[in-house]
C-alpha positions as CSV (number, residue, x, y, z in Angstrom):
1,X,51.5,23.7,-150.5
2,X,53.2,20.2,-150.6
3,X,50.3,18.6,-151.3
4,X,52.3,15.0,-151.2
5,X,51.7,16.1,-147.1
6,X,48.2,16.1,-147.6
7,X,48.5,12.3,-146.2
8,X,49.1,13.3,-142.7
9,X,45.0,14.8,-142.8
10,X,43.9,10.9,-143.4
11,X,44.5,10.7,-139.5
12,X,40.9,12.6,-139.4
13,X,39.6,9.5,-140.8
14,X,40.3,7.5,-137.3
15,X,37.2,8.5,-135.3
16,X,34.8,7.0,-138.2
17,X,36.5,4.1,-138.4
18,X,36.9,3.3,-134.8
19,X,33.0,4.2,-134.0
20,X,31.8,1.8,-136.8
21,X,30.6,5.2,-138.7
22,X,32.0,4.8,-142.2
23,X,29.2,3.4,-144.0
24,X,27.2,6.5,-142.7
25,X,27.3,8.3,-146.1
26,X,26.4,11.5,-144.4
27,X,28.9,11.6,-142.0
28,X,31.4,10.2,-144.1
29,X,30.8,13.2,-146.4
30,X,31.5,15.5,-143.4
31,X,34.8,13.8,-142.9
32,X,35.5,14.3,-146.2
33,X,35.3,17.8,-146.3
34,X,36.7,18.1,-142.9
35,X,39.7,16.6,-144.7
36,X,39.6,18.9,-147.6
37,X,39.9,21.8,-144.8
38,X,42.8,20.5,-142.9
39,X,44.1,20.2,-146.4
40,X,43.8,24.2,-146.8
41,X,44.8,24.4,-143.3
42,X,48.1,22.8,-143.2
43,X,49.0,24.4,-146.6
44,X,48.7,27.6,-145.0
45,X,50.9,26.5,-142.2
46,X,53.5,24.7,-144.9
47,X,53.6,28.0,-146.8
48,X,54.2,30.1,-143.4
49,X,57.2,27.8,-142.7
50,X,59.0,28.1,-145.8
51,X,59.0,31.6,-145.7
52,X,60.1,31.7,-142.0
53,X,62.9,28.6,-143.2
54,X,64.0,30.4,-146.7
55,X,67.3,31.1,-145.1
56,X,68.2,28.0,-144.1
57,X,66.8,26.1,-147.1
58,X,69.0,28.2,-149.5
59,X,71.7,26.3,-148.1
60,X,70.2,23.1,-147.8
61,X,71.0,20.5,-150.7
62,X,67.2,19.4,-151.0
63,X,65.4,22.0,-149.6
64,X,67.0,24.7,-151.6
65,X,65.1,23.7,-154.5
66,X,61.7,24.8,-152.5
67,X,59.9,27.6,-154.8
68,X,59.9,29.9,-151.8
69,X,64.0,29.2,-151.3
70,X,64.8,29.3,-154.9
71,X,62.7,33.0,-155.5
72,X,60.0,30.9,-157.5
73,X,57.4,32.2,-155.4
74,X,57.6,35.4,-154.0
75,X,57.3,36.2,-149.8
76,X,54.3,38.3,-150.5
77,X,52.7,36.1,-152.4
78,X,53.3,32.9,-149.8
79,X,52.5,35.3,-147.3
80,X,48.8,36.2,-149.1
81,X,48.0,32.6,-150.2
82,X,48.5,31.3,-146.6
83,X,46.2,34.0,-145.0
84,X,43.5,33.1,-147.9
85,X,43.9,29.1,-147.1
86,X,43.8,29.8,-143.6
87,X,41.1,32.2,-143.6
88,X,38.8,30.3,-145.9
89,X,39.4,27.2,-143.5
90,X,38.4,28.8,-140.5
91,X,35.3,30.1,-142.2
92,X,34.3,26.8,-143.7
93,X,35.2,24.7,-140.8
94,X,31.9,26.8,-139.2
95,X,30.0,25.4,-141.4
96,X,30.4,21.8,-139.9
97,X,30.2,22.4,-136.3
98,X,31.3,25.2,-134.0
99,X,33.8,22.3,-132.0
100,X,35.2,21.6,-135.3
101,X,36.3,24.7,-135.8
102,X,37.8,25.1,-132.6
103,X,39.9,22.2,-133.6
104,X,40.9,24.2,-136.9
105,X,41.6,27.1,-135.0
106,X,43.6,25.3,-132.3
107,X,45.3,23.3,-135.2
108,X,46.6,26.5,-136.9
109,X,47.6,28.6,-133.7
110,X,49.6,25.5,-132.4
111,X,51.5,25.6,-135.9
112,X,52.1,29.1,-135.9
113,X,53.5,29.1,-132.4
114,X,55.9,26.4,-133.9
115,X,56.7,27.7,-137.4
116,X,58.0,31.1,-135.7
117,X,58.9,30.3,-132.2
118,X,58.4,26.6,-131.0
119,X,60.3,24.5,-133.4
120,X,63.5,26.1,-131.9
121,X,63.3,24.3,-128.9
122,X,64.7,20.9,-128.6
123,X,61.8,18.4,-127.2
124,X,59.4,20.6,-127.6
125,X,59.2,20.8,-131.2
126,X,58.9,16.8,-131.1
127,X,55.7,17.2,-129.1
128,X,54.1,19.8,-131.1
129,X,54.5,18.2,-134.2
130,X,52.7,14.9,-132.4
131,X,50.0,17.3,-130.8
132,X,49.0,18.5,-134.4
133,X,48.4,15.0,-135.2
134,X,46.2,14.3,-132.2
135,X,44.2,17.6,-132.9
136,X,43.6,16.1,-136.2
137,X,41.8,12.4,-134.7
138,X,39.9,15.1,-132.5
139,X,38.7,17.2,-135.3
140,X,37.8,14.0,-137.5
141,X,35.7,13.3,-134.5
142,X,34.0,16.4,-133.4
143,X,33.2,16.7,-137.4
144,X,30.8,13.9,-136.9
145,X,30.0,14.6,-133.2
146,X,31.0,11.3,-131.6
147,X,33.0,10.1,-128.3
148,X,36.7,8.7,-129.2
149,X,39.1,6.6,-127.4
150,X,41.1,8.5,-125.1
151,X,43.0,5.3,-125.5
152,X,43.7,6.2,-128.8
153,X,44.5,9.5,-128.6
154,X,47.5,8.4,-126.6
155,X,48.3,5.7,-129.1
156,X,48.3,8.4,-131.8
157,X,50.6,11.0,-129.6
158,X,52.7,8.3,-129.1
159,X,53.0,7.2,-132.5
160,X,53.6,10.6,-134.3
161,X,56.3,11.6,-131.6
162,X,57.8,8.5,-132.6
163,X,57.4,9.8,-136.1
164,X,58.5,12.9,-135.4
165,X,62.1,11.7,-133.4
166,X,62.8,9.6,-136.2
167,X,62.2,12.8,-138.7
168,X,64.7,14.7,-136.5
169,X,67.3,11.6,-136.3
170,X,66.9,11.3,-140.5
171,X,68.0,14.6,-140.7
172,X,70.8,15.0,-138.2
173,X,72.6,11.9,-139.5
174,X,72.8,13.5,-143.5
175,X,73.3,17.1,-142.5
176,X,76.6,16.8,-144.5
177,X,78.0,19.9,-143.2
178,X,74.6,22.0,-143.6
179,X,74.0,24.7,-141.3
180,X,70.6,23.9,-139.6
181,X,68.4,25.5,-137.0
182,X,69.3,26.2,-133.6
183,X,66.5,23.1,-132.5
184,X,67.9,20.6,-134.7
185,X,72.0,21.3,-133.9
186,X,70.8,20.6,-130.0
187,X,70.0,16.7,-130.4
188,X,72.1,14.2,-130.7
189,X,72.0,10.4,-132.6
190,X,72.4,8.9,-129.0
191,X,69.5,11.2,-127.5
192,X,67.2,11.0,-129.9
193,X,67.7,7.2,-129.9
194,X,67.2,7.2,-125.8
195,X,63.8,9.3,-126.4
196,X,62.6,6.5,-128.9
197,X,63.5,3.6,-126.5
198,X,60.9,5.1,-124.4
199,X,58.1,6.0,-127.2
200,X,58.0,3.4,-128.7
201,X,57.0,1.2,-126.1
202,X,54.3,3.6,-124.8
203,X,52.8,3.4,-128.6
204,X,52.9,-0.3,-128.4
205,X,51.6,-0.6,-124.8
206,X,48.5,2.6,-125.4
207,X,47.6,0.6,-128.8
208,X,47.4,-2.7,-126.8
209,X,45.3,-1.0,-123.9
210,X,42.7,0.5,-126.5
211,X,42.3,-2.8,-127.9
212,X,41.9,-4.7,-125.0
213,X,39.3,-2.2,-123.8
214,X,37.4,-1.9,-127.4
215,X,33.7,-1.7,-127.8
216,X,33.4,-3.5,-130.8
217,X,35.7,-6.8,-130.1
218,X,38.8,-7.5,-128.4
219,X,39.6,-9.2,-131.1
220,X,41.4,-6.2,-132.5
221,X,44.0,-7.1,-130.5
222,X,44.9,-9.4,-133.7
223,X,45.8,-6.3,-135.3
224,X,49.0,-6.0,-132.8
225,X,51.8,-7.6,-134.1
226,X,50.7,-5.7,-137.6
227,X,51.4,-2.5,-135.8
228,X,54.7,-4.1,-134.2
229,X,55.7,-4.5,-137.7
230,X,55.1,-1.4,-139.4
231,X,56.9,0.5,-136.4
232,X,59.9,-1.7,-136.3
233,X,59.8,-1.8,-140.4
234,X,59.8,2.2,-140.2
235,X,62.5,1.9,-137.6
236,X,64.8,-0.3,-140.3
237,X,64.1,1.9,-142.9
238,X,65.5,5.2,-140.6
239,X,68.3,3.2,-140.0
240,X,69.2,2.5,-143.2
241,X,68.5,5.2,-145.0
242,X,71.7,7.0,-146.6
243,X,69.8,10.6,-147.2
244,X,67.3,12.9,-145.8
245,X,64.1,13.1,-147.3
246,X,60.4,14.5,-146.0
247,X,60.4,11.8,-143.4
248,X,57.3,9.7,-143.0
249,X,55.4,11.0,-145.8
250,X,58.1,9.5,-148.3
251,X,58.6,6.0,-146.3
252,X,54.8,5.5,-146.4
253,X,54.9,6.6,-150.0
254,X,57.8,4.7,-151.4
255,X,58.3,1.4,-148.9
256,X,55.7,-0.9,-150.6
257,X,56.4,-2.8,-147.6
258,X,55.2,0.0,-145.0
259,X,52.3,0.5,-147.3
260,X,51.1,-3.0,-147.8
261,X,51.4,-3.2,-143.8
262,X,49.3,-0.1,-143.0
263,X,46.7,-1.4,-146.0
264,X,46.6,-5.0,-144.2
265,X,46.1,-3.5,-140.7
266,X,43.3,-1.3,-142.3
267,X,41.3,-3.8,-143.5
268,X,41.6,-6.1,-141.2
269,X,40.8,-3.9,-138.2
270,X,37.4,-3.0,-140.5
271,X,36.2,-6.6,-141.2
272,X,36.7,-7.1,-137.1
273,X,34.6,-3.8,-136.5
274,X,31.8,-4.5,-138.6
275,X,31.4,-8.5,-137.8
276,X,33.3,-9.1,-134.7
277,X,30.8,-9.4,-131.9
């Protein structure tokens, strides 16, 4: 179920942020459990692609160790665990809104389509990771039934394809002789370096458009060079880096530099929501 991934559903949180809706105890409990059912969600998709990667994993030096790889955990039983996460999200995302569960829906048809079919494709596996990210800001905010930024939409798209490239560059440069899916053996160091030098700039330049154009305060644009830092610090830390690992999940996790960053950004962008004018 990797629940260390569970991080990734904190992106629901952006909508009640950004709207100035987070001391709004009732629809910060909706996030919350909107959270708790991306949680189910994206375990069901996690557990569907490990069964659909046990072939490669076996011969992977990290991934081998996966229960699903190793014969801890049995197909069927993946198999049956994912259809109960993913059925008992779909039926409790109902419960919040209808829209929301459209978002839940969409969330776990987009991951399917990748986990069987998708991910082998080169640029296009990029994008669908990203587009699970921005289908999670949209849930966050259909669970509590407000307008969001289409400024920040972009921003996030553009940030977790950055993410994602990076992910995919990490794990071409330690493949140490692994064989590796056919979408992965199609990019190169020097491409996926070329598709950054463009995404990067579009995260920086869609972040600096929706603060410029923010309800609350333009003063958020103080929060710019924070962001600047954390995505060249992440870039650093890719390029360093002298194994693969799970990718953004364990940067965030073990850099207390990355995490300090992201902390700083968080609370200054709230103090400047609530009592900038």
């Amino acid at each position: 179920m990797r629940p260390k991934q569970w991080i990734k559903n904190l992106f629901l949180f952006a909508a009640i942020i950004f709207v100035k809706q987070f001391l709004d105890i009732e629809k910060l409990t909706a996030v919350f459990e909107a959270f708790i059912i991306f949680c189910l969600a994206s375990s069901a998709i996690y557990l569907v692609n490990d069964v659909v990667d046990a072939p490669y994993d076996r011969r992977h030096p990290q991934k081998r160790l996966r229960p699903i790889a190793a014969g801890e955990l049995p197909v069927s039983g993946a198999v049956f665990a994912a259809a109960v996460f993913g059925a008992l999200a779909i039926f409790w995302s109902f419960y919040i809104n209808n829209f929301f569960a459209y978002t839940v829906i969409s969330y776990l048809a987009l991951n399917l389509l990748y986990s069987f079919y998708l991910k082998r494709f080169v640029i296009i596996d990029v994008i669908i990771i990203a587009l699970g990210f921005v289908v999670r800001v949209i849930a966050g905010a259909v669970a509590i039934s407000v307008v969001f930024s289409v400024w920040l939409i972009l921003s996030t798209f553009f940030l977790t394809l950055f993410l994602a490239i990076s992910k995919r560059k990490n794990e071409l440069a330690h493949l140490e002789g692994v064989e590796t899916r056919a979408g992965l053996a199609q990019y190169s160091l020097a491409f996926l370096d070329q598709m950054n030098t463009v995404v990067l700039p579009s995260t920086i330049i869609t972040y600096a458009f929706y603060t410029f154009s923010s309800e609350h305060s333009k003063l958020l644009m103080v929060t710019i060079p924070i962001v600047l830092y954390g995505l060249f610090r992440y870039l650093f830390l890719i390029n360093i880096k002298e194994r693969n690992d799970d990718g953004p999940t364990d940067d965030f996790l073990l850099d207390k530099n990355l995490l300090i960053t992201v902390l700083v950004w968080l609370i200054v962008s709230a103090i400047i929501i609530l009592y900038a004018k």
